[in-house]
N, C-alpha and C positions, 0 to 999 in steps of 0.2 A: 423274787429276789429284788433288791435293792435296784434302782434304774437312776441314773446321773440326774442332778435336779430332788430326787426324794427326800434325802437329805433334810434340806431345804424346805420341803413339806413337812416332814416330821419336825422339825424345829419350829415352824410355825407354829402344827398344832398344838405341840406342847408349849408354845409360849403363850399363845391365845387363849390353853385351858379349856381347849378343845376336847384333849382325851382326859379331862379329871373326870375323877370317879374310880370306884371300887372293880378289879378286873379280876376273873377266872379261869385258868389253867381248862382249856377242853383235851378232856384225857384221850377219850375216844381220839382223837385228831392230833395228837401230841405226840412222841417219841424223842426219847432219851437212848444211845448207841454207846456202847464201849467197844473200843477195839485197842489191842496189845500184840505183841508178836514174841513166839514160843519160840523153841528149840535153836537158843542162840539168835534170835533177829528172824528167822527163817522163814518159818509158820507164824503166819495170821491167826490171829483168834478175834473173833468176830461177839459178842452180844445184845441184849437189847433188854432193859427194863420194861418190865409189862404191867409195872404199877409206878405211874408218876401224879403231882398232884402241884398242884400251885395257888398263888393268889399272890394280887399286889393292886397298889394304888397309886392313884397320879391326882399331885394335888393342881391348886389353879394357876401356882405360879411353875407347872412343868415336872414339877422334881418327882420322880418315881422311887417306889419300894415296894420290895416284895420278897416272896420263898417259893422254893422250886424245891419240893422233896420226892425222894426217888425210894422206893425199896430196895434196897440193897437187896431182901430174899428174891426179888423177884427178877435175879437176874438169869436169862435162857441163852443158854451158845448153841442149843442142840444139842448138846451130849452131858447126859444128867451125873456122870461121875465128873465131869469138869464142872460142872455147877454147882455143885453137892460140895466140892473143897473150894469154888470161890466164894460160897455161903459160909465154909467154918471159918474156925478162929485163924485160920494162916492166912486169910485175907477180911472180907468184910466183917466176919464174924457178925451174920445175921442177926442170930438168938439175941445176943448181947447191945447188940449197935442195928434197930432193923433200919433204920433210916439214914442216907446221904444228904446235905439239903444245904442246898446251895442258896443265900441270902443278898438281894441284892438292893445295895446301895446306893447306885446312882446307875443312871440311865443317859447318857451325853450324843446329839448328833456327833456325826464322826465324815468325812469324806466320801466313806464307801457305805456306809450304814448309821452303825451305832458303836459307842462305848460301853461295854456292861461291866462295872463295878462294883464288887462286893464280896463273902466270905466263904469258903467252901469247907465244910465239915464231915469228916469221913472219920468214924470209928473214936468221936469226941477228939479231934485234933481240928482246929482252923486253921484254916491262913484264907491271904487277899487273896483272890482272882481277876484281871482284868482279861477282858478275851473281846474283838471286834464282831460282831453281829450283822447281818441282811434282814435286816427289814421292813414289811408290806403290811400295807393294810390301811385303815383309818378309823372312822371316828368310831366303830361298835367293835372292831375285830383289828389286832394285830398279828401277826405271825412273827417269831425271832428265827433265826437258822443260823448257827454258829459251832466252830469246833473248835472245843478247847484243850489245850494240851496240860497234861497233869503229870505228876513225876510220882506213882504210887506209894514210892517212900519215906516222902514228903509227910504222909498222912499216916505213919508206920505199918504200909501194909510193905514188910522187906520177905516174906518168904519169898525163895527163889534157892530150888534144891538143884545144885549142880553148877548155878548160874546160870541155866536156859533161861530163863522165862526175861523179859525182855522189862522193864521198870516206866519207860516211857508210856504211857496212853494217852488215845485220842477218845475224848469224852463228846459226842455229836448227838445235838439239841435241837429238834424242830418244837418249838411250843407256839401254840395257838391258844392266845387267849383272847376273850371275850368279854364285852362291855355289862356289866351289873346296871 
């Protein structure tokens, strides 16, 4: 996690062009987390992508870019008829849409961390995302940890029979990438 003072390190490096160069998503070491809650706010529902993928670059004057894409099929809560209809067309619609893929824009020190800047695309809908980050690391390896909050309908995933199912989600990203 981010320690008071890192900041301040991270700022450095990236102005010095310390971390330029071509960077890789370590999947092994990665994790992408969804969590929602059912039965009217009630029940948690918990999952986890087991296929995520990335890459991004940092040039000399700082500025970072990159993609963070996720399989939408490969999302597991443990119970495969809940997974089996967050795969159809009432939400991610797998078949059709397999990838979520998060594009990012800019990369800013921040107080507590970082800034992360950029587009999130679910089911061929975009919008901005900005979301605060913790992050470690230096000049071969950085880690992100950040939770971002999403509004699923935003991105027109609106099924919700009865009104149970809960529209707010906490989308939580540990990526660890690695210097090229």
């Amino acid at each position: 996690m981010t320690t008071p003072g890192q900041p301040t390190a991270l700022a450095a490096l990236l102005g010095e062009g310390k971390l330029a160069g071509s960077w890789t998503l370590d999947a092994a070491r990665s994790q992408v987390r969804l969590a929602s809650k059912s039965m009217w706010n009630l029940v948690p529902v918990k999952g986890v992508f087991s296929e995520v993928s990335g890459a991004g670059t940092v040039t000399g004057s700082g500025e970072v870019t990159g993609t963070l894409t996720i399989a939408a099929g490969s999302i597991d809560t443990k119970i495969k008829k809940r997974d089996d209809h967050l795969r159809s067309a009432d939400f991610f619609d797998a078949a059709n849409y397999p990838d979520i893929t998060f594009s990012v824009e800019a990369v800013s020190p921040a107080a507590d961390g970082v800034t992360v800047a950029g587009s999130l695309t679910v089911r061929e809908t975009t919008r901005p995302v900005s979301f605060g980050a913790a992050v470690s690391g230096g000049d071969s390896e950085v880690t992100f940890d950040a939770e971002v909050p999403v509004n699923r309908t935003d991105y027109g995933l609106t099924f919700n029979q009865l009104g149970m199912m809960g529209t707010r989600n906490t989308i939580t990203i540990h990526a660890v990438f690695t210097k090229q």
